[in-house]
N, C-alpha and C positions, 0 to 999 in steps of 0.2 A: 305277701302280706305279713306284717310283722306280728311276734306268737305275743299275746297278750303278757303286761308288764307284772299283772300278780302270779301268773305262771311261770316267770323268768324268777321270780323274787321266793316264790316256795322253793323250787328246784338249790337255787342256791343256799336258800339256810338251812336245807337239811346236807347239802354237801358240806355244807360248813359245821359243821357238830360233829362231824366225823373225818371225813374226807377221807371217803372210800371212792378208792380208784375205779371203783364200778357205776359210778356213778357222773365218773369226766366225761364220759361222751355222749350222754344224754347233756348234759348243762351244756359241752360246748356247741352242740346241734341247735339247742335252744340259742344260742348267743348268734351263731350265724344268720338266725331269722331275723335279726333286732336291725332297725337302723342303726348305721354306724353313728356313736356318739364317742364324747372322752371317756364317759363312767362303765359303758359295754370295753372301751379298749382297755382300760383300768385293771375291768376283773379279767377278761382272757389273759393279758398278761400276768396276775395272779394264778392264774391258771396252771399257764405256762409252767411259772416257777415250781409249781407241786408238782408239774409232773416231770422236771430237771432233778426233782430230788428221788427220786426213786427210779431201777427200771420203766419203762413204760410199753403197756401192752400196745398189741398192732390194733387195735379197737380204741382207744385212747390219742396213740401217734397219727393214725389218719384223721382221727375227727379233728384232733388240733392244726392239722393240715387242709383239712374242707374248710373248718372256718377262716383260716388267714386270704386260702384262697378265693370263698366268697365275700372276705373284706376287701376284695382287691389287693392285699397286703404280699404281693407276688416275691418281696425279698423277704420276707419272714417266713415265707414258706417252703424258697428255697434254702434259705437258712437252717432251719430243722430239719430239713430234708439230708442235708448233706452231715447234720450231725451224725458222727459214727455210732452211737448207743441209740437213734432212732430204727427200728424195725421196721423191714420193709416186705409186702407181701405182694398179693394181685391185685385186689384195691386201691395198694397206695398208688400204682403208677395205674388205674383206673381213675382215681379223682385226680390225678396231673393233667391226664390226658383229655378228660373230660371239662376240665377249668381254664387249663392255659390256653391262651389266643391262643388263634392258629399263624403258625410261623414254621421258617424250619426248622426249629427250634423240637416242636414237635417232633415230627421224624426218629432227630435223634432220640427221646426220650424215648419214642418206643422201639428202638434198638436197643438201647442201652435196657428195658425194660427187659424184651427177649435173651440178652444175653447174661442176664443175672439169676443163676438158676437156681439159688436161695428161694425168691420171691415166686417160684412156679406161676407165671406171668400166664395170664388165661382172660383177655383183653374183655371187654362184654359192648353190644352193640353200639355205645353210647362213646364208648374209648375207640370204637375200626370207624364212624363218621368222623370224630374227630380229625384221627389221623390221615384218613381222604381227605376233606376238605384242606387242612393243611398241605397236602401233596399235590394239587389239583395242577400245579404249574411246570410239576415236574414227571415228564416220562417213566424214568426208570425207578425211580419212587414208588408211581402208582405199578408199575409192572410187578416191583419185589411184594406192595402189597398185595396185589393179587394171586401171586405165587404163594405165600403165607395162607392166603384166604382158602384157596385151592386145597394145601393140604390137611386143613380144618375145621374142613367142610362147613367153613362162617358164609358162603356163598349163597347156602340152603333160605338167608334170612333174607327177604326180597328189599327192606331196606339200605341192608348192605350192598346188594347189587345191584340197587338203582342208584345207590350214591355213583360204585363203580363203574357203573353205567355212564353216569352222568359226566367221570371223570373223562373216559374215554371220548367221549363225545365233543367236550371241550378239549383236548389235547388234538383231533382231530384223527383220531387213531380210529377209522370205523372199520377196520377188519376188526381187532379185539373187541368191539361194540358191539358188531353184528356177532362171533363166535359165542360171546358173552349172551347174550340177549334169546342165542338159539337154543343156550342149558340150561334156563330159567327152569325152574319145578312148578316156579307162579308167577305173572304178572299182575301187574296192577295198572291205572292209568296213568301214575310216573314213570313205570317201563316204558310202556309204548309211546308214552310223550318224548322219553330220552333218547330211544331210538328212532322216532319220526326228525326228532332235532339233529342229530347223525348223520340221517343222511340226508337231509336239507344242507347242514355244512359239509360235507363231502361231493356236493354240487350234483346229488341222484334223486332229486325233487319228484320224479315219474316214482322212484320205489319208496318215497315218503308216501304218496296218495294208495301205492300198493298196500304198504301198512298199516294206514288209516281204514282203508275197507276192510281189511282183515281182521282189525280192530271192532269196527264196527258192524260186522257179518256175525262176528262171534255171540255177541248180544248181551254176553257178561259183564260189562261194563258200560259205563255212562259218562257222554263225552263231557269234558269239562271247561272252563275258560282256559286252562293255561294249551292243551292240545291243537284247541280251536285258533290258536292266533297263530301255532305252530304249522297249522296244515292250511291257513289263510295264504301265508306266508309262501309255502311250497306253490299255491295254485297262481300268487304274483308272478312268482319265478316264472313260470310255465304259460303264465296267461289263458289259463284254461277255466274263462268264465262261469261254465257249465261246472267242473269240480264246486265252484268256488260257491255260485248258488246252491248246489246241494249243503254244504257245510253251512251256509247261512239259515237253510232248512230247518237242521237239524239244530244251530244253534236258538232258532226263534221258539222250537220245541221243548229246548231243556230252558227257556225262558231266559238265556244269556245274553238278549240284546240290551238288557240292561246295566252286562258290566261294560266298561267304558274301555276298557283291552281289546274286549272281539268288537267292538262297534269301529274304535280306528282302524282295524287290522282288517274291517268288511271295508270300509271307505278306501283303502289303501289297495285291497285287490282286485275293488271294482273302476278302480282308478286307473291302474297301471293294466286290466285289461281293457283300458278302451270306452271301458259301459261309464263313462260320464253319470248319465241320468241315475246309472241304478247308486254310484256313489254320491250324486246329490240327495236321493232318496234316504238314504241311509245317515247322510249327516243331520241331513235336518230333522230325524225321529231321535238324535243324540238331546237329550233333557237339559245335561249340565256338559257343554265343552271343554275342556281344555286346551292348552294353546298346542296341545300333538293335534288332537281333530283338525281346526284352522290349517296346520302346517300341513297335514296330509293329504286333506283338501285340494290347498291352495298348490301342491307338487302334484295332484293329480290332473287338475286344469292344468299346467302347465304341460304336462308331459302330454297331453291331448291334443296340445294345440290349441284349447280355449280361451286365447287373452282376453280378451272382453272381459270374460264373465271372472278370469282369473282377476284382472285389475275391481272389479265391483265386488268381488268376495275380499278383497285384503282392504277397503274402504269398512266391508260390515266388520273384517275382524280389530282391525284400529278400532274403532268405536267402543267394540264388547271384550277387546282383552288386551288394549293399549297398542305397544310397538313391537308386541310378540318378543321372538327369546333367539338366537342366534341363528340358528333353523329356518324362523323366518325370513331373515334378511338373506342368508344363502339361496330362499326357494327364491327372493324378491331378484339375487343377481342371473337366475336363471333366467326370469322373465325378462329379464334387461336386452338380455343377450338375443332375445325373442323379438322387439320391438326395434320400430326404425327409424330413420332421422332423428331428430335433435331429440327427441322424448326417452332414449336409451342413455345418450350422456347425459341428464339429468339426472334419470333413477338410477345408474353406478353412482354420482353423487353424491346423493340422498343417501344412498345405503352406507355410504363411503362413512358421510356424517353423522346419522344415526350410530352407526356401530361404534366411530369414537365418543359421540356424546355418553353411552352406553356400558363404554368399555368393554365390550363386545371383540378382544381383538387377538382371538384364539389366532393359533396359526390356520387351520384349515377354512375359517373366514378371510383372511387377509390372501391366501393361496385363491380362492374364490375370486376376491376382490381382483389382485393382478388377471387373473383370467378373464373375469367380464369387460375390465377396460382395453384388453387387450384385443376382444372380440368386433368390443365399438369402436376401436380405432384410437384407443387414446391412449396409446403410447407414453404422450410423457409422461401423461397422471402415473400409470403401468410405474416406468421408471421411479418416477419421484416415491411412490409407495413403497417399493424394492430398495430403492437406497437408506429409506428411513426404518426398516426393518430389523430390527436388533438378533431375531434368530428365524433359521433359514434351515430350509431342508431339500429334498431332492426336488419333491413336488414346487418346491419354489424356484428352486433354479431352472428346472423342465417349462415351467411355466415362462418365464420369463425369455427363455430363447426360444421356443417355438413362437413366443408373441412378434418378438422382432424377425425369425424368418420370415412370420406370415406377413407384414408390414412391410417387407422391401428392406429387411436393415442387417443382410444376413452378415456386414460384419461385425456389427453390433451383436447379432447371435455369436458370432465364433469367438468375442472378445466375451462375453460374459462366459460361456462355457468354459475360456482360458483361469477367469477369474475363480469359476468354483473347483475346477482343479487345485487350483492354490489352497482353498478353503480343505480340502483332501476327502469332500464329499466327494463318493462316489457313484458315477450316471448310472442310469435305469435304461432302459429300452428305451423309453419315451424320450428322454434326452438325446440318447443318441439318434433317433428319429428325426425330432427338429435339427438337430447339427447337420446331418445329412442333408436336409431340405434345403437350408442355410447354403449348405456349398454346392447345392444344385440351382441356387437362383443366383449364385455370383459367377455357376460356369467356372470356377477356379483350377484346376487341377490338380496345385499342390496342395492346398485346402480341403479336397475332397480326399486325394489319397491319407493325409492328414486323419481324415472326418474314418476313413476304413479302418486305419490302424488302431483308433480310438477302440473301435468295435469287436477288431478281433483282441486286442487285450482289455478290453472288460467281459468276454465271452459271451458277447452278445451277436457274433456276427453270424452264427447257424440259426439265428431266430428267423421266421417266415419275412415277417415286415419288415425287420433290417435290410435282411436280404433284399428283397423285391423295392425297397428303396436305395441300398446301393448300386442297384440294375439301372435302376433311373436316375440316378444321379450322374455314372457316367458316361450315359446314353446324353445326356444332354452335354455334357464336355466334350463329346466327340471321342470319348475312347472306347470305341467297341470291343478293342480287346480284353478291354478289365471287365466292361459290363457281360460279356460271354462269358469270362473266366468266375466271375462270383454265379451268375446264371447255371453255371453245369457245375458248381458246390453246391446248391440248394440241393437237400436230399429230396424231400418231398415238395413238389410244386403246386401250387394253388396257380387261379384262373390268374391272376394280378400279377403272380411272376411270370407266367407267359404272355402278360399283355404289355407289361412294362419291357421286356425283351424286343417283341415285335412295334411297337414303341418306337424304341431307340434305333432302330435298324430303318424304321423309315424314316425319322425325321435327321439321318443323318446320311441320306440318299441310296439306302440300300434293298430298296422296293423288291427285288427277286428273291431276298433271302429271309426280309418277312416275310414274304408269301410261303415261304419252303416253311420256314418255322410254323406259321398258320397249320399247313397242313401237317407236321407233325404233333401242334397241337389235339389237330381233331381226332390223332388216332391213338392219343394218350386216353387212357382208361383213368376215371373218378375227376376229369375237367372238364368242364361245359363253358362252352363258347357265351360272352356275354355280347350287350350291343356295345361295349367299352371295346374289346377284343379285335368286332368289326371294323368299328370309327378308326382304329389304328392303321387295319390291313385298308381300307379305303383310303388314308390321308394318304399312306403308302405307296400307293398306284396313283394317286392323283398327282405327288411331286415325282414321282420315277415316270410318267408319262403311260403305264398301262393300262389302257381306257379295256380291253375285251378282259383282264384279268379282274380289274375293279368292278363293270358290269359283273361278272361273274360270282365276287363276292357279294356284291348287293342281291343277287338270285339266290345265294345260298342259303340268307340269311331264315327265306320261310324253311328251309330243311333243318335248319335247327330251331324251332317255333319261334324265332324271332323278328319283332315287329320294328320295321325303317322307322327311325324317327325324323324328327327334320335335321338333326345335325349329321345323320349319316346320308340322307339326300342331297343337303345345302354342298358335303364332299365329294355327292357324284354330282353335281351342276359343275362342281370346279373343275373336277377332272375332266369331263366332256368338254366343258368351254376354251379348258389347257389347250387341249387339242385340237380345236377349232371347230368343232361340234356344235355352232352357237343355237341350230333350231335342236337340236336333241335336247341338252341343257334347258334350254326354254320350254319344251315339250314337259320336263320332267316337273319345273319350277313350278308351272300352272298347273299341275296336279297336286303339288304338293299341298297339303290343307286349302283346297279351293283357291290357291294361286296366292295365298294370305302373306308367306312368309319373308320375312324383310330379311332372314339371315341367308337365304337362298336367293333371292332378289340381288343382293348387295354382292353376292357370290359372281352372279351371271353381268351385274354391271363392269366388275373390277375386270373380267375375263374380257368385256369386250371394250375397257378402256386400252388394254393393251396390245389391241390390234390398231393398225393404222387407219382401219375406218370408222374407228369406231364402233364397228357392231351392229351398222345400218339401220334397219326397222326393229331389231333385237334390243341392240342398245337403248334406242328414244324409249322403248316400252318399259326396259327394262328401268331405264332415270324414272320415267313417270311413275314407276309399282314403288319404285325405294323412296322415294319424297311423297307419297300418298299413304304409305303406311307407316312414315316415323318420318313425318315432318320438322321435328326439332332437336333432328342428330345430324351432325353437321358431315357426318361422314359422306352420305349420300352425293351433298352439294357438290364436295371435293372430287368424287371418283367422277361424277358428271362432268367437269369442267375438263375432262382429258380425254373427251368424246369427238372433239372436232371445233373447228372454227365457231367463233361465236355463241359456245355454251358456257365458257370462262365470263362471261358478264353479263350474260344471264344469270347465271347462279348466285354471283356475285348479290346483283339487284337481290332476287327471291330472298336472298338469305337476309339483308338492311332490312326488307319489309317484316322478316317473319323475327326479324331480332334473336336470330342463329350465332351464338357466337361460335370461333373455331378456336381451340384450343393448338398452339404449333407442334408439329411434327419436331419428335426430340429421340434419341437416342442416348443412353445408360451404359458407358463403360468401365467396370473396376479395374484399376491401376494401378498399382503402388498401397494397395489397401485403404483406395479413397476412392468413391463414386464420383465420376465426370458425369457431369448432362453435356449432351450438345443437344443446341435446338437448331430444326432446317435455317440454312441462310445466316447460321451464328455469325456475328462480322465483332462479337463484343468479348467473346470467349478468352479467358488470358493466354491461352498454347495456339491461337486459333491459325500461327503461321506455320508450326509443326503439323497442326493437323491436314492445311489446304495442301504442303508441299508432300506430305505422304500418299495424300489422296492423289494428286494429280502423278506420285510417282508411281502409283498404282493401276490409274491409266493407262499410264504410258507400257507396262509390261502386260496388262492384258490384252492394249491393242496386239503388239508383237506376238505375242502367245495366238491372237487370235490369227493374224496372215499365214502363223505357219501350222496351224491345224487346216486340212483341207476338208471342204464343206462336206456338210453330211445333211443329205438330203432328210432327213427327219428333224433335223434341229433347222432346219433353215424354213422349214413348213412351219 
């Protein structure tokens, strides 16, 4: 508030009948209060000049210092500052420290403040905030200050050491947080809020709710809004609904459902635990929303699983607070990616349009953007978004070739991964992730060794997931020896890198040494056997032919409490059927879910198309279960029609009447860094003379190969 204008104007005319230097630093105090105009800068500068004509005292030189500083007048103040006949005391670099933005700037001053031993520099509480908050981004900064603080015993003022507290916290330092925190002489509820914030960001969310009850056990304090969103926060982390209601307890007790902080931060925790209802409750006692309520809301339905009711809450929030604010349309591509058929490529769209109508077109929306389209299959939009993108980061280029691995386009992955190379951004895990996937769906080999070397010179290849992805990438190439050789580098192994091993080893016909690996899975200590694990060692024995070793892993599976599903079933119908087993298979089929399952069904059909009889009473049963539980998949028809005389036009018919259409049998090979289709029966294909004379030269040396292998009674069964 400015000091009244006949009290500015006495002050001055008795300075002026005299001008007594005892008198400059009351008028220029007074002048600092005044709205800045021309006639206050007039007389300061008059000021000034009196006091360039005489020494000037350190009670005079600061106050002419406070006031430039509170004019804003930052180069007039460093100006007089630097004049050499200005005197310098503990005040002066008190009111610097206390005026000037925080900068590094700062820092220096109070170094240079320290090492001037003239001025016996003796900082006061208002100068050590200061110089914290300026230091907040820097380590060893806050460290020297706290070594200072330390020997000066400024530590004792509890808001000194909740700033430093506070500093610590955001620099992510929670040893010196917690050491700090544990010499306090007194807290307050910004201690314990800055330590509860601590260790929420040091990812120890269990010893935040420790310090909360400690807090609140103690009884000396009363909890506030800013604690309460901090300890909301921790019980999301955790999903520990029960915490999370007690703190809602206790906030409805200190009467805080009315600020609008703990009300989003109660909707948000009762969101991301699951309790829907208790988050719906809680939003609709909110009086006045904001467009965070709506947005926490509308992420909390989503994360639950509630589309429905997710799409009719973003209908009421359009209504009552327009097109929402960038948050929104991020929570909106989530639900995209949620939703099926044509209604998903629509709302990427939509959001696509809104955001530019909006200008809405942060990077971390447009990274969003390529991802949702990416999700729903829409690649070129993906593309065409990506090209028109002026700046690009990891997460954008990560995005962009995991979308074309998962899409079928892995050289399209390896050629944009070539291209951000060029750019000299450098990959992340997740990049090298999808590259990996990329040359696991092309089978490449030089591509994949390629996709390794990537990896171990970005030092990313002792990562768990790299690893246990380059197992499986050249498990699917056919090189077991690389895939063994990265396998026994993983230092520590998770369930995934032994599944991906035993994996590769069966799907590249090596059924007796999954099984070995299996068992020395079981007797590795801190790895438990999943049904993913099993599905592996079954496919395993069902292409290697071990029907009593396969049985045996399907028995084991209740020793480790785990429950057959149909796809580890559907793998032992195949393996028995392999083997000509066709009533045991059938035995197994019609137990499986009441005989229901079309993928076990379609197992035992395919098994007994490939006998010459067809699969007699087995087979018909089995054609009639797979065309009565998925009538309008045409695969059924196809595997029927190889059952015997007169099922091929049969099926045929069934299939005109039921308006089945069949999609042709096609085949995917990269060559030359260019995808071939061939489809069955291709007559139109432009190599298609290269391909019949390979084929039939292929023939011709497995016949030979076959006359002079002599029969073996197992394979000839």
């Amino acid at each position: 508030m400015a000091t009244a204008p006949v009290i500015v104007e006495e002050a001055v005319r008795r300075y002026a009948t005299g001008k007594p230097a005892a008198l400059l630093p009351a008028v220029l105090s007074l002048l600092s209060k005044q709205q800045p105009s021309a006639g206050v800068r007039a007389l300061a500068s008059q000021l000034h000049a009196d006091v360039a004509k005489r020494p000037p005292s350190a009670a005079v030189s600061n106050s002419l210092l406070c006031y430039y500083l509170r004019s804003s007048r930052l180069d007039l103040a460093l100006a007089h500052l630097r004049c050499r006949s200005t005197p310098r005391d503990s005040l002066t670099y008190n009111t610097l420290l206390n005026h000037l933005p925080a900068s590094s700037t700062t820092f220096r001053l109070f170094r240079l403040a320290m090492r001037d031993a003239a001025a016996r520099f003796r900082p006061n509480i208002a100068a050590l905030l200061a110089v914290l908050r300026a230091s907040s981004s820097d380590s060893d900064h806050v460290q020297m200050i706290h070594s200072y603080l330390l020997k000066t015993a400024a530590c004792i003022h509890t808001p000194v050491a909740n700033s430093l507290l506070a500093m610590f916290a955001t620099l992510g330092d929670f040893a010196s947080a917690a050491t700090l925190f544990g010499k306090m002489p007194a807290r307050d509820v910004a201690s314990w809020t800055s330590m509860i914030g601590a260790c929420l960001g040091a990812g120890y969310a269990a010893d935040a709710l420790r310090l909360f009850r400690e807090m609140v056990a103690d009884g000396a304090l009363q909890v506030d809004g800013v604690v309460a969103v901090v300890v909301l926060r921790a019980c999301a982390m955790l999903e520990d609904v029960g915490v999370g209601a007690s703190v809602h307890a206790i906030a409805a007790r200190r009467g805080l459902q009315g600020d609008l902080f703990v009300a989003n931060s109660l909707v948000d925790m009762y969101a991301k635990c699951l309790d829907v209802q208790s988050a719906r409750k809680v939003f609709d006692h909110i009086a006045v929303k904001n467009v965070v309520s709506w947005n926490t809301m509308l992420s909390g339905l989503v994360h639950a699983g509630s589309y429905p009711e997710a799409l009719h809450l973003l209908a009421c929030s359009t209504f009552q607070i327009g097109a929402g604010d960038e948050t929104t349309l991020a929570v909106l591509l989530q639900l995209c990616k949620k939703l099926g058929g044509q209604a998903m490529w629509m709302w990427c769209r939509s959001v696509h349009g809104a955001a530019i109508r909006r200008r809405l077109l942060s990077m971390a929306l447009l990274n969003a953007l390529l991802d949702a389209y990416g999700k729903c299959g829409l690649v070129e939009d993906m593309l065409r978004l990506f090209q028109g993108m002026r700046e690009r980061n990891v997460i954008t280029w990560s995005t962009v070739i995991a979308v074309c691995a998962h899409n079928g386009r892995p050289h399209a992955a390896m050629a944009c991964f070539a291209a951000m190379r060029v750019t000299g951004e450098r990959p992340n895990s997740v990049t090298v992730l999808s590259l990996v996937e990329a040359c696991a769906n092309c089978a490449e080999m030089r591509a994949s060794r390629h996709a390794h070397g990537v990896a171990v010179r970005s030092g990313l290849a002792l990562e768990l997931a790299v690893g246990n992805a380059l197992v499986h990438m050249y498990g699917k190439c056919g090189d077991l020896g690389a895939s063994a050789r990265v396998f026994n580098t993983i230092p520590v192994k998770d369930v995934l890198t032994w599944n991906s091993m035993i994996g590769a080893l069966g799907m590249n016909g090596r059924a007796p040494d999954a099984l070995a690996l299996l068992r020395r899975m079981e007797a590795e200590r801190g790895v438990r056997l999943n049904g993913v694990t099993m599905l592996a060692a079954l496919s395993a024995c069902a292409h290697g032919g071990l029907v009593e070793e396969g049985i045996a892993c399907l028995e084991s599976m209740a020793r480790h409490t785990l429950q057959p599903r149909m796809e580890h079933l559907s793998c032992v119908v195949d393996m028995l059927a392999r083997a000509g087993d066709l009533d045991g298979a059938a035995e197994i089929v019609r137990s499986a879910r009441g005989g229901s399952c079309p993928a076990a069904w379609s197992a035992l059909l395919s098994a007994c198309r490939r006998r010459g009889d067809g699969g007699g009473e087995v087979g018909r049963v089995a054609a009639a279960r797979v065309l009565e539980l998925e009538p309008g998949n045409s695969a059924g028809y196809l595997l029927s029609m190889g059952l015997g005389k007169g099922w091929a036009a049969g099926m045929r018919s069934a299939m005109r009447e039921k308006g089945v259409k069949v999609e042709s049998g096609h085949s995917v090979v990269h060559a030359g860094g260019e995808r071939e289709r061939f489809v069955w029966g291709d007559g139109a294909h432009r190599r298609r003379g290269e391909v019949y004379a390979m084929l039939h030269l292929l023939h011709r040396h497995m016949k030979h190969c076959n006359d002079l292998i002599p029969p073996n009674p197992i394979i000839s069964q």
